[in-house]
PyMOL Python script that loads the backbone (N, CA, C, O; Angstrom):
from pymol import cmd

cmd.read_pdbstr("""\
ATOM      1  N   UNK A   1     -14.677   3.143   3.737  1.00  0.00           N
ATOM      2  CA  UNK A   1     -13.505   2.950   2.909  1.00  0.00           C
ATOM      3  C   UNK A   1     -13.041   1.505   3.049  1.00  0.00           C
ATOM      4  O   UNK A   1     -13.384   0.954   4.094  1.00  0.00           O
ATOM      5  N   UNK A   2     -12.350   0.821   2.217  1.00  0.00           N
ATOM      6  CA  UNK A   2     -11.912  -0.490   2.028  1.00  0.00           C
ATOM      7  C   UNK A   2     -10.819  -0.801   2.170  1.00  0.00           C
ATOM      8  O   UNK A   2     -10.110  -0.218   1.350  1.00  0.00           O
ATOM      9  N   UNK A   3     -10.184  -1.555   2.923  1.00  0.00           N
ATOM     10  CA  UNK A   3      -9.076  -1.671   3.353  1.00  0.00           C
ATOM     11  C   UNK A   3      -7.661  -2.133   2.082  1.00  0.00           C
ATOM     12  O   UNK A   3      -7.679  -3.266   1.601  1.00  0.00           O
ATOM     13  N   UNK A   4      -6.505  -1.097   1.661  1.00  0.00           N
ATOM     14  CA  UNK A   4      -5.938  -1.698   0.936  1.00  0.00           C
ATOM     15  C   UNK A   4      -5.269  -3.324   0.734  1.00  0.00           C
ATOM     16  O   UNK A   4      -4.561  -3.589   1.706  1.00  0.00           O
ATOM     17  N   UNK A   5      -5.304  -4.064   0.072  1.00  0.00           N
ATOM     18  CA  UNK A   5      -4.448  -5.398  -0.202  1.00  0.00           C
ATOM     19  C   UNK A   5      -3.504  -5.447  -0.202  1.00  0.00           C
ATOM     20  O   UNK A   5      -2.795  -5.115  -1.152  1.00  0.00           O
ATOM     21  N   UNK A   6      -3.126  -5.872   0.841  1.00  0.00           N
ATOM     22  CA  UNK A   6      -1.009  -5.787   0.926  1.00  0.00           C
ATOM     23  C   UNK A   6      -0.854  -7.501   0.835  1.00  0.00           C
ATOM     24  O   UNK A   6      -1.570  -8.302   1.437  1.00  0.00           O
ATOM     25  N   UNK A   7       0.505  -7.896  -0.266  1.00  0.00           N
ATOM     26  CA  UNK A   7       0.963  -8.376   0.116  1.00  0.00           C
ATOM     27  C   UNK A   7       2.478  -8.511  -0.414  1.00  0.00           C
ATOM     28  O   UNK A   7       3.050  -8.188  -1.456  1.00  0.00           O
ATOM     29  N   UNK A   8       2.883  -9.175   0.857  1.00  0.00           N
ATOM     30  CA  UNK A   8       4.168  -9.188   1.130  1.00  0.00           C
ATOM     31  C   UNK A   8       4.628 -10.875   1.169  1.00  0.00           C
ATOM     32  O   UNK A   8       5.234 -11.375   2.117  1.00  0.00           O
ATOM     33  N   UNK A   9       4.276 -11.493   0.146  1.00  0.00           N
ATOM     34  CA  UNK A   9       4.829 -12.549  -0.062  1.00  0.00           C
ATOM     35  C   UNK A   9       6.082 -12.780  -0.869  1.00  0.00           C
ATOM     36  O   UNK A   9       6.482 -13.936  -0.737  1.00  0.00           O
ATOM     37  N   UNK A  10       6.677 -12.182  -1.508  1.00  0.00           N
ATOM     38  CA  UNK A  10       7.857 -11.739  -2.074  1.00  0.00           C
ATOM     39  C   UNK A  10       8.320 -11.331  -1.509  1.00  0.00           C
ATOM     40  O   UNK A  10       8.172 -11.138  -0.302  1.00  0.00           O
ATOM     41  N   UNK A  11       9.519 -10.880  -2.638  1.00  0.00           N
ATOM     42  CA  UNK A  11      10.908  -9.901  -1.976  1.00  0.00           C
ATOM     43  C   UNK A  11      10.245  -8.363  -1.488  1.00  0.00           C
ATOM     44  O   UNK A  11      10.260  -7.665  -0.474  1.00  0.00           O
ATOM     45  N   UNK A  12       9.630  -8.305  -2.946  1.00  0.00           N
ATOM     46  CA  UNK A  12       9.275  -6.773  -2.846  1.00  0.00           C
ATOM     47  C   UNK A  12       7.577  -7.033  -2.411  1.00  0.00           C
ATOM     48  O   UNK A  12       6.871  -7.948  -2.835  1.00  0.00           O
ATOM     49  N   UNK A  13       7.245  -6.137  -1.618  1.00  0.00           N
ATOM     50  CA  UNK A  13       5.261  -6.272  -1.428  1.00  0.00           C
ATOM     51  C   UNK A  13       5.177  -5.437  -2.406  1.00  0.00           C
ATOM     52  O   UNK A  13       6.045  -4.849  -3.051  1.00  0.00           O
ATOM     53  N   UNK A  14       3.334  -5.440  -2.488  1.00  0.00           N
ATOM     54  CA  UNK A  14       2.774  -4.460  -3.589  1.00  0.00           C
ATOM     55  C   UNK A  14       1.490  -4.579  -2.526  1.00  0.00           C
ATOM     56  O   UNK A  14       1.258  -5.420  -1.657  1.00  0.00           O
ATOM     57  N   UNK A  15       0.635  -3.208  -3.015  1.00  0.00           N
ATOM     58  CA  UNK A  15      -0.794  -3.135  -2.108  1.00  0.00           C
ATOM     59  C   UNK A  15      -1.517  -2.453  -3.252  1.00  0.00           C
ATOM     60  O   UNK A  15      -0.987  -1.501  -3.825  1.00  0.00           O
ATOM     61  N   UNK A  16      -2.812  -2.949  -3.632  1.00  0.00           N
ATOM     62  CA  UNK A  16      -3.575  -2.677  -4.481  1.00  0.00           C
ATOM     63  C   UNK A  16      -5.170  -2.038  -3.954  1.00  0.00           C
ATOM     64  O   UNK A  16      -5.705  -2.452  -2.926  1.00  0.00           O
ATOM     65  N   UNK A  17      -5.668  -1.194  -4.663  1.00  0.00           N
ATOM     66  CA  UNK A  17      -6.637  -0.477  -4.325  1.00  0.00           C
ATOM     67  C   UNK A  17      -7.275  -0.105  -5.398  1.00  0.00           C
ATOM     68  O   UNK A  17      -6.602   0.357  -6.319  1.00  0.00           O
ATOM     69  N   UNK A  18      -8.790  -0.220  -5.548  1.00  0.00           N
ATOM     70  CA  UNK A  18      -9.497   0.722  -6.413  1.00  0.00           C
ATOM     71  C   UNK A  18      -8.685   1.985  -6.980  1.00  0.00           C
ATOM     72  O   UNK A  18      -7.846   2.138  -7.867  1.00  0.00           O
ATOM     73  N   UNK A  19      -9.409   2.923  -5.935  1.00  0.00           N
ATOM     74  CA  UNK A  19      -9.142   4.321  -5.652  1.00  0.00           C
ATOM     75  C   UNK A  19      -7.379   4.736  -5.231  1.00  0.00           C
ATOM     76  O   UNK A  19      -6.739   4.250  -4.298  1.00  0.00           O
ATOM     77  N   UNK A  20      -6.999   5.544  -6.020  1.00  0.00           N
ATOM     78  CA  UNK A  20      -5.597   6.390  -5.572  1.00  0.00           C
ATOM     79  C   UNK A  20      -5.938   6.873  -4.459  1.00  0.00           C
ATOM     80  O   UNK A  20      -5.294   6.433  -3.507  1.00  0.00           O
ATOM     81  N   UNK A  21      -6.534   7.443  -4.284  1.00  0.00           N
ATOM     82  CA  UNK A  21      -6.856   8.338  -3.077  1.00  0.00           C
ATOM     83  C   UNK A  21      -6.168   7.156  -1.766  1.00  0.00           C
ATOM     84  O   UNK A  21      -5.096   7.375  -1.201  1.00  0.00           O
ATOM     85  N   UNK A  22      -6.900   6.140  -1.528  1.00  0.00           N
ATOM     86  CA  UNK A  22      -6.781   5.506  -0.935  1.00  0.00           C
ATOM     87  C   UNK A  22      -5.320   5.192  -0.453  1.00  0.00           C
ATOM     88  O   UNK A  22      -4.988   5.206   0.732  1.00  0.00           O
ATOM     89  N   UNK A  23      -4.430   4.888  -1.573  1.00  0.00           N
ATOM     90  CA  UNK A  23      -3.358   4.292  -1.279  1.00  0.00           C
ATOM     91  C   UNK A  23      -2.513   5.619  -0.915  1.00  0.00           C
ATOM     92  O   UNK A  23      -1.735   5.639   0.038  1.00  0.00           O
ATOM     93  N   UNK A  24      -2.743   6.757  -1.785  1.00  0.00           N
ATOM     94  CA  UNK A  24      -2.084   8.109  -0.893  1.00  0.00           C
ATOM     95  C   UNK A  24      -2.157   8.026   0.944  1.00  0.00           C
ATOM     96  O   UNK A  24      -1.355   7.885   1.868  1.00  0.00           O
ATOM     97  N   UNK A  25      -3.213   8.158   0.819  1.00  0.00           N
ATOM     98  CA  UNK A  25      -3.350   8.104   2.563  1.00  0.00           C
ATOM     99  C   UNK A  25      -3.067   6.776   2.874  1.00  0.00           C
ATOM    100  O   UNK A  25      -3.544   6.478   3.969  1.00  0.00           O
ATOM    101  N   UNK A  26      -2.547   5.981   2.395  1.00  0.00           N
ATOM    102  CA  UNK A  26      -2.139   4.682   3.095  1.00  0.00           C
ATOM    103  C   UNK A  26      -0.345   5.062   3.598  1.00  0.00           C
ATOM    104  O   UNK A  26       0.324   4.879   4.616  1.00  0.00           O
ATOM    105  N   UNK A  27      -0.047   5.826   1.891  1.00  0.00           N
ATOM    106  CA  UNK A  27       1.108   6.529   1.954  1.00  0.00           C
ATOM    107  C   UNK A  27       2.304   7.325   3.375  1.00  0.00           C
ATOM    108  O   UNK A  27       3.473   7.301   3.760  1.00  0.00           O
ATOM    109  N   UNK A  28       0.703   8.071   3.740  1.00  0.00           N
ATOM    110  CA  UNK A  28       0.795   8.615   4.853  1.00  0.00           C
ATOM    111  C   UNK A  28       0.861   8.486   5.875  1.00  0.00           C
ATOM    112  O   UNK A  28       1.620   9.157   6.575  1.00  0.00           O
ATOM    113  N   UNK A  29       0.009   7.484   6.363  1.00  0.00           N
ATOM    114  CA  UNK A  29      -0.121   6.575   6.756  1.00  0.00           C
ATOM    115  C   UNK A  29       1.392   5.669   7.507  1.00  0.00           C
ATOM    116  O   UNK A  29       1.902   5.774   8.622  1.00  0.00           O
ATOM    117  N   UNK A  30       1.707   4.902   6.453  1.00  0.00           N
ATOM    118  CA  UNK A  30       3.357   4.451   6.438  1.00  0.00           C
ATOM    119  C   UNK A  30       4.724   5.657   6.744  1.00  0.00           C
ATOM    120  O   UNK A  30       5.816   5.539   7.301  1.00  0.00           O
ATOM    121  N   UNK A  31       4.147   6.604   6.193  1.00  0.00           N
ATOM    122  CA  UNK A  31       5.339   7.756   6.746  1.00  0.00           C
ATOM    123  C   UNK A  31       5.559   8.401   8.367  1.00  0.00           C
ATOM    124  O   UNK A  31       6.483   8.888   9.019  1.00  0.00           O
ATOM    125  N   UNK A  32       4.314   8.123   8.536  1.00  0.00           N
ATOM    126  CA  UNK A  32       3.862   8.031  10.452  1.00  0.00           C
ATOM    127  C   UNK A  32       4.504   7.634  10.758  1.00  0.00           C
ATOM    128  O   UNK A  32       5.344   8.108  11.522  1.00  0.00           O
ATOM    129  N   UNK A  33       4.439   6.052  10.137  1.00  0.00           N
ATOM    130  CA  UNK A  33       4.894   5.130  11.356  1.00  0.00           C
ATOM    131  C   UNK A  33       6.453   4.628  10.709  1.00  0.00           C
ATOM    132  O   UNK A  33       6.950   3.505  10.617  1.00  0.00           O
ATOM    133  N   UNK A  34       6.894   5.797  10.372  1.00  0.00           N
ATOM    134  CA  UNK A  34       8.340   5.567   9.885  1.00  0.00           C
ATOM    135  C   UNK A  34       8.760   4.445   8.683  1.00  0.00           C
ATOM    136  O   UNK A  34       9.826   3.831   8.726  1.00  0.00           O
ATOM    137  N   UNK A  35       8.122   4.336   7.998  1.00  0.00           N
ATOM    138  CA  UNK A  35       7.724   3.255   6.601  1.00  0.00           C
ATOM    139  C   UNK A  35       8.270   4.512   5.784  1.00  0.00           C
ATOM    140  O   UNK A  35       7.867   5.625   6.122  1.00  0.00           O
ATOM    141  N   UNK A  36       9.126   4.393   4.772  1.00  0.00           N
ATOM    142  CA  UNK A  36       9.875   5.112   3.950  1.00  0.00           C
ATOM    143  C   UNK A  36       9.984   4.741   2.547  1.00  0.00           C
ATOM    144  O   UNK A  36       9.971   5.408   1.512  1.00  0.00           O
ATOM    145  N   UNK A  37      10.098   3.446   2.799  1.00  0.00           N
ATOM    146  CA  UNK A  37      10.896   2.636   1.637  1.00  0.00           C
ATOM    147  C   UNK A  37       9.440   1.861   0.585  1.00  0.00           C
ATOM    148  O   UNK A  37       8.993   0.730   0.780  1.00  0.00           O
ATOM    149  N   UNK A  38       8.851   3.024  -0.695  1.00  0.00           N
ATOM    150  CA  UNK A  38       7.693   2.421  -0.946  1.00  0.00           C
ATOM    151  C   UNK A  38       7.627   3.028  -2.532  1.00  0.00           C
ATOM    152  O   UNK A  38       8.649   3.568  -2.956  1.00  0.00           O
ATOM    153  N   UNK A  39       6.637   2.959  -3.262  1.00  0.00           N
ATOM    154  CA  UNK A  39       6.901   3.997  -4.349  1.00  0.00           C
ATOM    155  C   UNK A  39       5.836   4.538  -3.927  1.00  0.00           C
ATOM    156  O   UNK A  39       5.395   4.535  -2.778  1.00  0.00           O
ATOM    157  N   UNK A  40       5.258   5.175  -5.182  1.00  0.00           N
ATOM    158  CA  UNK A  40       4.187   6.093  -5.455  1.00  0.00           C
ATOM    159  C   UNK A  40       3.429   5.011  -6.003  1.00  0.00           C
ATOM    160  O   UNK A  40       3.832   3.920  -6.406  1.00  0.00           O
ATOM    161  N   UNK A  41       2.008   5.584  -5.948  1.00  0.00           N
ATOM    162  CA  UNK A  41       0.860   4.992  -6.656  1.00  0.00           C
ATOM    163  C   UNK A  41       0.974   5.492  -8.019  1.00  0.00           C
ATOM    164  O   UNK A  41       1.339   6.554  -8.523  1.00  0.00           O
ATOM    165  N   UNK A  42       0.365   3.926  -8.617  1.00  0.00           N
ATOM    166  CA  UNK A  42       0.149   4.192 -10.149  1.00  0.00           C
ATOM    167  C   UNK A  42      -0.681   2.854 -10.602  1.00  0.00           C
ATOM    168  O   UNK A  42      -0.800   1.742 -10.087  1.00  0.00           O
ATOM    169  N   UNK A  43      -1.156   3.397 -11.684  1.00  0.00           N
ATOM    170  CA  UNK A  43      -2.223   2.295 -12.232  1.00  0.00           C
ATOM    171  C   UNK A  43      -1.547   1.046 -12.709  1.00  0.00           C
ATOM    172  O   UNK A  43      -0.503   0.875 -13.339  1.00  0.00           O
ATOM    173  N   UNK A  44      -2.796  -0.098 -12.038  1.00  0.00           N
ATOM    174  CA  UNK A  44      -2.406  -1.503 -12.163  1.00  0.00           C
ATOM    175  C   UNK A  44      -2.751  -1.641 -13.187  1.00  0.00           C
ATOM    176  O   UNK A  44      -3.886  -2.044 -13.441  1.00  0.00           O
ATOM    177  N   UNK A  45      -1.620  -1.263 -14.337  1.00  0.00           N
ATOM    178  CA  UNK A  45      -1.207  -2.338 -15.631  1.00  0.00           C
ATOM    179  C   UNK A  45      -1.236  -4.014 -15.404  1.00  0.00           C
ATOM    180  O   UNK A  45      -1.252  -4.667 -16.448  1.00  0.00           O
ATOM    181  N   UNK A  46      -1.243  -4.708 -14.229  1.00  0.00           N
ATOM    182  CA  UNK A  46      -1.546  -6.142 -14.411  1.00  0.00           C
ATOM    183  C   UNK A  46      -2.342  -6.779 -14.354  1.00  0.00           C
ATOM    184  O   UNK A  46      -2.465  -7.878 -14.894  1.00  0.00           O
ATOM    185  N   UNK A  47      -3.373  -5.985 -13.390  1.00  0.00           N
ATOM    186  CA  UNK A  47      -4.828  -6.134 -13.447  1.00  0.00           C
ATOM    187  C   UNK A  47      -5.652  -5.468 -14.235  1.00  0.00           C
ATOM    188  O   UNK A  47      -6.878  -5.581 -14.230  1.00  0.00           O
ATOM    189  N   UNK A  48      -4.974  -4.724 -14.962  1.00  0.00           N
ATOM    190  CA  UNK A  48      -6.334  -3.584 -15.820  1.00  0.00           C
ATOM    191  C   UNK A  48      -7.150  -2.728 -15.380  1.00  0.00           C
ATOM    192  O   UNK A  48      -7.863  -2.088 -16.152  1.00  0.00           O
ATOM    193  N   UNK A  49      -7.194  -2.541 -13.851  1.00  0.00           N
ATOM    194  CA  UNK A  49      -7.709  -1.714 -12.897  1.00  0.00           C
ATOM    195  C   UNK A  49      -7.464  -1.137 -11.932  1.00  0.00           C
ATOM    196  O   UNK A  49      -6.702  -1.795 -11.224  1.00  0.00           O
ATOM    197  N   UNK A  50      -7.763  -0.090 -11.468  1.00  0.00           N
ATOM    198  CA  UNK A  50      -7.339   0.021  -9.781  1.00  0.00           C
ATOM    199  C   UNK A  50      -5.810   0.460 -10.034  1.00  0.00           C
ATOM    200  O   UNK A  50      -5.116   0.411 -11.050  1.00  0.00           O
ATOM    201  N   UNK A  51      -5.545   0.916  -8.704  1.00  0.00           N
ATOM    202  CA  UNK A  51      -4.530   1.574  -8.317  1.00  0.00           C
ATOM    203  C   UNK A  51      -3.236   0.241  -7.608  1.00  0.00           C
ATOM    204  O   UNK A  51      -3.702  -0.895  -7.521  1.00  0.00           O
ATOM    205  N   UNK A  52      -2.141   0.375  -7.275  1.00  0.00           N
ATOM    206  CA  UNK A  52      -0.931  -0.247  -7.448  1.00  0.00           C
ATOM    207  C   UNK A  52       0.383   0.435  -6.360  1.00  0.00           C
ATOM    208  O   UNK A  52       0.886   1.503  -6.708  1.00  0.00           O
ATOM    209  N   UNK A  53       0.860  -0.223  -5.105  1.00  0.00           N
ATOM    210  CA  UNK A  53       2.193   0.404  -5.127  1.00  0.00           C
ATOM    211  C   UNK A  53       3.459  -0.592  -4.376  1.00  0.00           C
ATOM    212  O   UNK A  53       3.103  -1.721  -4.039  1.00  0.00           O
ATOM    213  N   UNK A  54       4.356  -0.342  -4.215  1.00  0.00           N
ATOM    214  CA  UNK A  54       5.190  -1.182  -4.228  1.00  0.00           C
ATOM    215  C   UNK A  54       5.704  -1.138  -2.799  1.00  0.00           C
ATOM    216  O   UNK A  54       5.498  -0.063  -2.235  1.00  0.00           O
ATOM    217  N   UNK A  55       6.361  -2.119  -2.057  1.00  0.00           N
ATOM    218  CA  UNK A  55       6.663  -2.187  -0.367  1.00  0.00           C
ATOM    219  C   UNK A  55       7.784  -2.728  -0.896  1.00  0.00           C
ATOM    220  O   UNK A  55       7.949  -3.733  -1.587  1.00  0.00           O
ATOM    221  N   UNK A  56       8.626  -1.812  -0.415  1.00  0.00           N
ATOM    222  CA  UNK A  56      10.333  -2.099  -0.737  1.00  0.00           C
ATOM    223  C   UNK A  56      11.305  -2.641   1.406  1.00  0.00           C
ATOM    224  O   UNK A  56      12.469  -2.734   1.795  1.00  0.00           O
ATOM    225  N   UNK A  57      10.000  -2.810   2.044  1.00  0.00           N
ATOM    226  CA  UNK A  57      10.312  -3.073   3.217  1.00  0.00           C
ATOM    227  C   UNK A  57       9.680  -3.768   3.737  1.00  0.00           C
ATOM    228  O   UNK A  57       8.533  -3.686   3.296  1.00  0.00           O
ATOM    229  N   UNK A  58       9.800  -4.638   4.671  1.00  0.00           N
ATOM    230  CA  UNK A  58       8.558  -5.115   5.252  1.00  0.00           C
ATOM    231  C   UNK A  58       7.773  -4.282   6.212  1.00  0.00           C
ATOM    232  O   UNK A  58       8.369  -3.494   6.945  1.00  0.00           O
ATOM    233  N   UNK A  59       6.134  -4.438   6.267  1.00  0.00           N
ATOM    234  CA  UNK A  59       5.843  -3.437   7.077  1.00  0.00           C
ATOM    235  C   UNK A  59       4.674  -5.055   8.197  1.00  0.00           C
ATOM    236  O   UNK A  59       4.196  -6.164   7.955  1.00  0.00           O
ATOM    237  N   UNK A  60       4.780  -4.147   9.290  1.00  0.00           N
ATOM    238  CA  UNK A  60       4.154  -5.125   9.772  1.00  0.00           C
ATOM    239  C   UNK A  60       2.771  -5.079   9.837  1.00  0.00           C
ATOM    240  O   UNK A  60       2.228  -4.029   9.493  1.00  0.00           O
ATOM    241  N   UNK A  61       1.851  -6.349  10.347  1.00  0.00           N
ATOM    242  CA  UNK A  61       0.629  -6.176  10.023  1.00  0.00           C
ATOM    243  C   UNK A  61       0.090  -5.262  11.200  1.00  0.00           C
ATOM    244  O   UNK A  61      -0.859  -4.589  10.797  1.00  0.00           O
ATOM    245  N   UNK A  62       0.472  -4.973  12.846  1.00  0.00           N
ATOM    246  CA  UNK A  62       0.039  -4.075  13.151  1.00  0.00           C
ATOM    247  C   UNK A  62      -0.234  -2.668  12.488  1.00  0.00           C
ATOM    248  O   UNK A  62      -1.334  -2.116  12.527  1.00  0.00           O
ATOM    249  N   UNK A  63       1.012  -2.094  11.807  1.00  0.00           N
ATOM    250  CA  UNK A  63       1.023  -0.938  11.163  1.00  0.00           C
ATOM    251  C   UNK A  63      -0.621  -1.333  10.013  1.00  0.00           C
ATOM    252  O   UNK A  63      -1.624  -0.622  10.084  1.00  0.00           O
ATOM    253  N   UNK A  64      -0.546  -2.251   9.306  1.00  0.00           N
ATOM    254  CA  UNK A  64      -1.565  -2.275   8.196  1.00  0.00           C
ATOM    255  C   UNK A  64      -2.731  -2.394   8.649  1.00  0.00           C
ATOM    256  O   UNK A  64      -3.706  -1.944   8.048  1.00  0.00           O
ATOM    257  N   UNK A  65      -2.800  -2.964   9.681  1.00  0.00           N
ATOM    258  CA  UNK A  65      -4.374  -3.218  10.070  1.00  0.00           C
ATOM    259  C   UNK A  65      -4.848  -1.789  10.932  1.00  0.00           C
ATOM    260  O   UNK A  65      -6.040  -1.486  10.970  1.00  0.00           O
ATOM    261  N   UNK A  66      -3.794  -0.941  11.621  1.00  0.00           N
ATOM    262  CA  UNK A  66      -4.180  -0.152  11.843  1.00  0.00           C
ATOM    263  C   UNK A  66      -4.561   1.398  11.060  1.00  0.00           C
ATOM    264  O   UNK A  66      -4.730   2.565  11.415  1.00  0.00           O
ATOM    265  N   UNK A  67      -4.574   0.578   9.745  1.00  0.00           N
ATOM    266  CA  UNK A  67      -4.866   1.860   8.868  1.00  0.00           C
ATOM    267  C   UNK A  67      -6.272   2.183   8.771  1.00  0.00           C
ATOM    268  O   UNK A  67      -7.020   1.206   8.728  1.00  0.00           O
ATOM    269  N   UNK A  68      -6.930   3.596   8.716  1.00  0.00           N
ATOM    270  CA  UNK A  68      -8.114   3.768   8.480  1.00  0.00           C
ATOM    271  C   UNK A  68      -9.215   3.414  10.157  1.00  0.00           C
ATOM    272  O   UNK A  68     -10.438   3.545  10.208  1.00  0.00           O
ATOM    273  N   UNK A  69      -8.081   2.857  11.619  1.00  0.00           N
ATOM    274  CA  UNK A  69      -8.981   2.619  12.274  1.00  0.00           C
ATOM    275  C   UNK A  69      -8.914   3.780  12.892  1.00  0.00           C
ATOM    276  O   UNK A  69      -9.728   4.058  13.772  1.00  0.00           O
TER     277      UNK A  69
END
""", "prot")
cmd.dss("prot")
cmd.show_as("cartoon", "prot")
cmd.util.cbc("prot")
cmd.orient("prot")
């Protein structure tokens, strides 16, 4: 599996992925580790591809890098 694209260079982050699937369990992921503040996945209308979701918090990169290990 491929690690989602977060970034958090803005106000708001966004993390992009192929696959939904993916960012669901990223979802989950963030709800573990007490990450709340996010939307739902939905298709990237800006790229024309792939999946899309929004980081209404900052999350840190421990939490992200430890996804999927």
């Amino acid at each position: 599996m491929s690690a989602p694209e977060v970034d958090q260079s803005g106000e708001i982050g966004h993390v992009h992925h192929p696959q939904r699937q993916v960012l669901l369990d990223f979802m989950k992921h963030l709800k573990e580790n007490g990450i709340l503040r996010f939307s739902y996945p939905m298709p990237d209308q800006e790229r024309g591809a792939g999946w899309m979701m929004f980081l209404y918090e900052r999350v840190s990169d421990d939490i992200i890098n430890s996804f999927g290990a």
